[in-house]
C-alpha positions in Angstrom: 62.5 91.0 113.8 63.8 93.7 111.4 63.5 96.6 113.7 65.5 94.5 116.4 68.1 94.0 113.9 67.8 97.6 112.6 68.6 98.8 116.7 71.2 96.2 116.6 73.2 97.5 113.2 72.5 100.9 115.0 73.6 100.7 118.1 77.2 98.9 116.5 77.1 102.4 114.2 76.8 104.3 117.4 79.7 102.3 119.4 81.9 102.5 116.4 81.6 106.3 116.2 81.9 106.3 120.0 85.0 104.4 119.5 86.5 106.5 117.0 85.8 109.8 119.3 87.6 108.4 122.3 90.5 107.5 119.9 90.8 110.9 118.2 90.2 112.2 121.7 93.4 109.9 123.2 95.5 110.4 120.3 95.2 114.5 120.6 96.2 114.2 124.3 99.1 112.0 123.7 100.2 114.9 120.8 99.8 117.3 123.3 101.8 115.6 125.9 104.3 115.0 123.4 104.6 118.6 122.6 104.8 119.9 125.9 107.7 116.7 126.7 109.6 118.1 123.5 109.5 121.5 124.7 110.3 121.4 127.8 113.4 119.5 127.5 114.7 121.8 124.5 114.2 124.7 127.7 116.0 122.2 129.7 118.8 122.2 127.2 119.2 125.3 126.4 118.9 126.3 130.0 121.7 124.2 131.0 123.9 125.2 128.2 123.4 128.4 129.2 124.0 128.1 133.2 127.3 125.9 131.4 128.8 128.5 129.8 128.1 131.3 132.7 130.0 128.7 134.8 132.9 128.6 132.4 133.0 132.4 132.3 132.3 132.4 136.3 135.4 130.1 137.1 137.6 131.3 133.9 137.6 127.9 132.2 136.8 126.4 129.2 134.6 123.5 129.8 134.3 122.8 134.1 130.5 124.4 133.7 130.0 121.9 131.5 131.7 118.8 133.9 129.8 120.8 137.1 126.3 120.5 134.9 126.9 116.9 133.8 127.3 116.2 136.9 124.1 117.8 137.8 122.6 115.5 136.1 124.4 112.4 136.7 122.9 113.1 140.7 119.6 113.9 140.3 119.5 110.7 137.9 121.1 108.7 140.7 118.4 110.4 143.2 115.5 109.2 140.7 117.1 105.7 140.8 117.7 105.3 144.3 113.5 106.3 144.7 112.6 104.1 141.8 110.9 101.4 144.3 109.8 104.1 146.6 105.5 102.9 146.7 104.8 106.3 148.7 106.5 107.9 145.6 105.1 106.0 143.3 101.7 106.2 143.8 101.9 110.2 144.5 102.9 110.0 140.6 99.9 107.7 139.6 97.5 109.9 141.7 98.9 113.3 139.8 98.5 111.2 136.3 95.3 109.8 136.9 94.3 113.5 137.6 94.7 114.4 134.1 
């Protein structure tokens, strides 16, 4: 009876660590993912500022670059709403997630 319970206090020891790996293991991923989410959208910004101002200097005004880039991005967020219940979409996404 004491080595039963001995492999029973073990094998809880070996599922906590188990545990603990997975959740060190999740949490770097998520920081990663992070990371690359907050970098990529400071290159976003700073790439559409820039294309902003060569519009401005392009069509000899002081802020239409910035109207023409706002409104950039007021359509492709109005594409990515209009596709928001597309399923073929959808699950294309899921797939590429699940991937990682």
């Amino acid at each position: 009876m004491d080595h039963f319970s001995g492999y029973i206090e073990d094998r809880v020891e070996l599922l906590k660590l188990d545990f603990q790996e997975d959740a060190i293991r999740i949490s770097v991923k998520l920081f990663l993912i992070f990371l690359m989410i907050l970098f990529a959208a400071f290159f976003l910004l700073f790439v559409s500022i820039a294309l902003a101002i060569l519009l401005n200097k392009a069509l000899d005004h002081g802020y239409f670059g910035y109207l023409i880039m706002a409104g950039i991005y007021l359509l492709l967020t109005l594409i990515i709403y209009s596709l928001r219940n597309n399923e073929t979409i959808r699950d294309e996404i899921y797939k590429n997630i699940n991937k990682s």
